[in-house]
N, C-alpha and C positions, 0 to 999 in steps of 0.2 A: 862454668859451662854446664855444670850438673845441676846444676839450681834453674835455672832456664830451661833446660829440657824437663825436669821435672812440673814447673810453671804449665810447661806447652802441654804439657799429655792430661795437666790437673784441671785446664781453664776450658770450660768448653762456650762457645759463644754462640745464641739463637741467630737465625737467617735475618730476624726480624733489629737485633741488631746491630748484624754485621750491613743490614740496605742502611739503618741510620747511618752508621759509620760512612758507608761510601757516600751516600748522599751530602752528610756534614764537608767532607775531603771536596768533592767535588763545587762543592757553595763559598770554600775559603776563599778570600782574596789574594793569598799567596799563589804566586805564578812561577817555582821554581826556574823557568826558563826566560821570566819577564827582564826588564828593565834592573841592572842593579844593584843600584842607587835607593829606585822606588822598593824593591823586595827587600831589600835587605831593611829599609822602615820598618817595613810590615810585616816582618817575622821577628825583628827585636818588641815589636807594640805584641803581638800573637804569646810571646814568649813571658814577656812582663806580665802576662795576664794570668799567667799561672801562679801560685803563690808556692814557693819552697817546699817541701816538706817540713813539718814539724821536728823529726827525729834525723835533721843531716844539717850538718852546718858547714861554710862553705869559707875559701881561704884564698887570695890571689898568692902566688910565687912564681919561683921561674925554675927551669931546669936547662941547665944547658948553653942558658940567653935566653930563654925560650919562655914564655909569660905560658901559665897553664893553672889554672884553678884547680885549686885541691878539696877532695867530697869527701867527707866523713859522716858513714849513716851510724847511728849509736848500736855498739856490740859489736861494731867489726875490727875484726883482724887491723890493725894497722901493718903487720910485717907482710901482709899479703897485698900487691897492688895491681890492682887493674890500669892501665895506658890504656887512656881512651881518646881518639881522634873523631871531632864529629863532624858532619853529612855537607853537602852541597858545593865543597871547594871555591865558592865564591859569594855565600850567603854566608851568615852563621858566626857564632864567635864557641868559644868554651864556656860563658858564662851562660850563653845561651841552652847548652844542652845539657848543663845541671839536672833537668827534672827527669831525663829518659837515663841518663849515667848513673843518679843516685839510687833509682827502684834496682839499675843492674849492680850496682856496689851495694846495697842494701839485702838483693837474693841470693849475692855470690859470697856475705859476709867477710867484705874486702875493701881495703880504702881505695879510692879512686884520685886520678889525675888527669886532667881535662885540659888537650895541647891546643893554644895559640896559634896554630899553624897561619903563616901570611896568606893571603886571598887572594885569587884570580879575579879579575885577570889585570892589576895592578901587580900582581904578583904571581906570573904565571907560572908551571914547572918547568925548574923542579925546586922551586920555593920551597910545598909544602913538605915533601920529602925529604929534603935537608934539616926542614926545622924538625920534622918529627925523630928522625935519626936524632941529633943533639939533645934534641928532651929526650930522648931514651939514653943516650950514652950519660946524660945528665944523670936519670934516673938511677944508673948503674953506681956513677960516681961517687952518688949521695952514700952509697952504702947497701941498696938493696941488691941479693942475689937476682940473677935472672929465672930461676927457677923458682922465683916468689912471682913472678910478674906473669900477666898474661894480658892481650892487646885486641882491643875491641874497637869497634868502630859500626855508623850505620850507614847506608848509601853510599857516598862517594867518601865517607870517614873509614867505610869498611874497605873499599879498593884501596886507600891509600895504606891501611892497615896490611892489608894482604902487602903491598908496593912495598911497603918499612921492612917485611920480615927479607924479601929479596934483598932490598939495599942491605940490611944487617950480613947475611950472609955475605954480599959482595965486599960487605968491609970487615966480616973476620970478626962480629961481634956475638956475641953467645946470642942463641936464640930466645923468647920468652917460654914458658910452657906450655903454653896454647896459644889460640885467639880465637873470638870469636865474633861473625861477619855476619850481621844482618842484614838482608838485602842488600846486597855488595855490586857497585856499580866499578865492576872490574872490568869492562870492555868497553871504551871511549872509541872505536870505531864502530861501533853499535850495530855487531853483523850478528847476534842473536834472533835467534829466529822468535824470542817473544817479543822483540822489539818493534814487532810488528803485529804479531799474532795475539798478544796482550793488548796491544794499542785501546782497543773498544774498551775494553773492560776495567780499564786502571785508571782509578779514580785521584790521583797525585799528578802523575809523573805522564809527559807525553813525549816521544819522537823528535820532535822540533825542538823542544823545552834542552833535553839533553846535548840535540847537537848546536845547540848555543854554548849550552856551559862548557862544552868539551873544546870548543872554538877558542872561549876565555882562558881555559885550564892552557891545553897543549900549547898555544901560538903556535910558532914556527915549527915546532916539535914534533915529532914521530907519535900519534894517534895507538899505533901497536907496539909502540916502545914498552917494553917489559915492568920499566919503574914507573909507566904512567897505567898501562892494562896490564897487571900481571898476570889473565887468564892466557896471556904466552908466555910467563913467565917459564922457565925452569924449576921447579915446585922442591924438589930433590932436598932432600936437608932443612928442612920448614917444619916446624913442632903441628901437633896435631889440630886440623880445623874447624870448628862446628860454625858451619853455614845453612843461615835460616832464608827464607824468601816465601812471597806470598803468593799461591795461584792465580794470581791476577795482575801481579804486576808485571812492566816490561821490561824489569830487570833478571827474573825469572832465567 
């Protein structure tokens, strides 16, 4: 957490940029809210195209039952682990979020674990919540302290991250030492007021886009269920949160 904040305050980014960036975002052919069968294509081809880093090398295992790719950047800590859960709940795998996992296991000089979780909506909640709980009670198993561990996630990696720390307390398991929540898509009834007020401006992620996925996620299920939005959760007893989000997005 302290290696990322320091990143945020050290990296400054020209306007000239941040328009490429959003105009790049905005020209992808990824449609987080599309079709997905066809999306999930085109974010494993989007994601191949990236090439590894040099200095991480990458391992499949399981924790729990739980299949989760293991990231080692060269010089870290192994007794230190980052739980990391990645983004979209119905796109995405763990192999796929190698490249934004390993800069964060690489600045927090910490090995990392990248969960399997099952996918909506073949797999709706509270699949992924289960699986993630298991890989972590896995994690514990193996041998690490919980006070070695802290648990990250981005978009809907980071809601369900926030969701894990409630279930953990709901089931009596020590908590991690932190976590840390990048643009956290912790409200699946989507009554934030940037969810509209950002709309124009957010070059990813749209309104409709979400309440699809949140359609696939929840099914039958309670929308402001605690372990599916934990922004109603009961917070009470949760190790400490560094929660990042960008002025333009509608998760905001």
């Amino acid at each position: 957490a302290e290696a990322l904040t320091r990143e945020t305050e050290e990296t400054t980014v020209s306007q000239q940029q941040r328009d490429a960036l959003d105009q790049l975002l905005r020209d992808a052919p990824l449609d987080l809210g599309g079709d997905v069968a066809e999306q999930r294509v085109i974010f494993e081809e989007m994601m191949a195209a990236i090439p590894s880093p040099a200095d991480v090398t990458t391992s499949s295992g399981s924790l729990g039952g739980i299949p989760v790719v293991n990231v080692e950047a060269a010089g870290a800590d192994p007794a230190s682990v980052i739980f990391y859960l990645h983004g979209a709940y119905a796109i995405g795998t763990a192999a796929s979020s190698v490249g934004l996992a390993s800069d964060l296991a690489r600045r927090a000089g910490a090995r990392l674990v990248t969960v399997d979780y099952r996918l909506a909506p073949e797999h709706p909640h509270p699949a992924a919540i289960d699986d993630a709980v298991a890989a972590y009670r896995g994690l514990l198993g193996s041998g690490v302290a919980a006070s070695a561990i802290a648990i990250a996630g981005e978009s809907a990696g980071a809601g369900l991250a926030a969701a894990t720390l409630v279930a953990l307390k709901h089931a009596g398991l020590t908590q991690p030492t932190g976590a840390v929540l990048m643009s956290p898509w912790a409200d699946l009834t989507l009554s934030g007021e940037s969810i509209s007020a950002k709309a124009a401006v957010d070059p990813a992620l749209t309104p409709e886009g979400l309440r699809r996925r949140a359609i696939d996620y929840v099914a039958d299920g309670d929308p402001a269920g605690e372990l599916v939005s934990p922004i109603f959760a009961d917070l009470t007893g949760l190790p400490p949160l560094l929660i990042q989000a960008g002025s333009h997005e509608i998760l905001l």
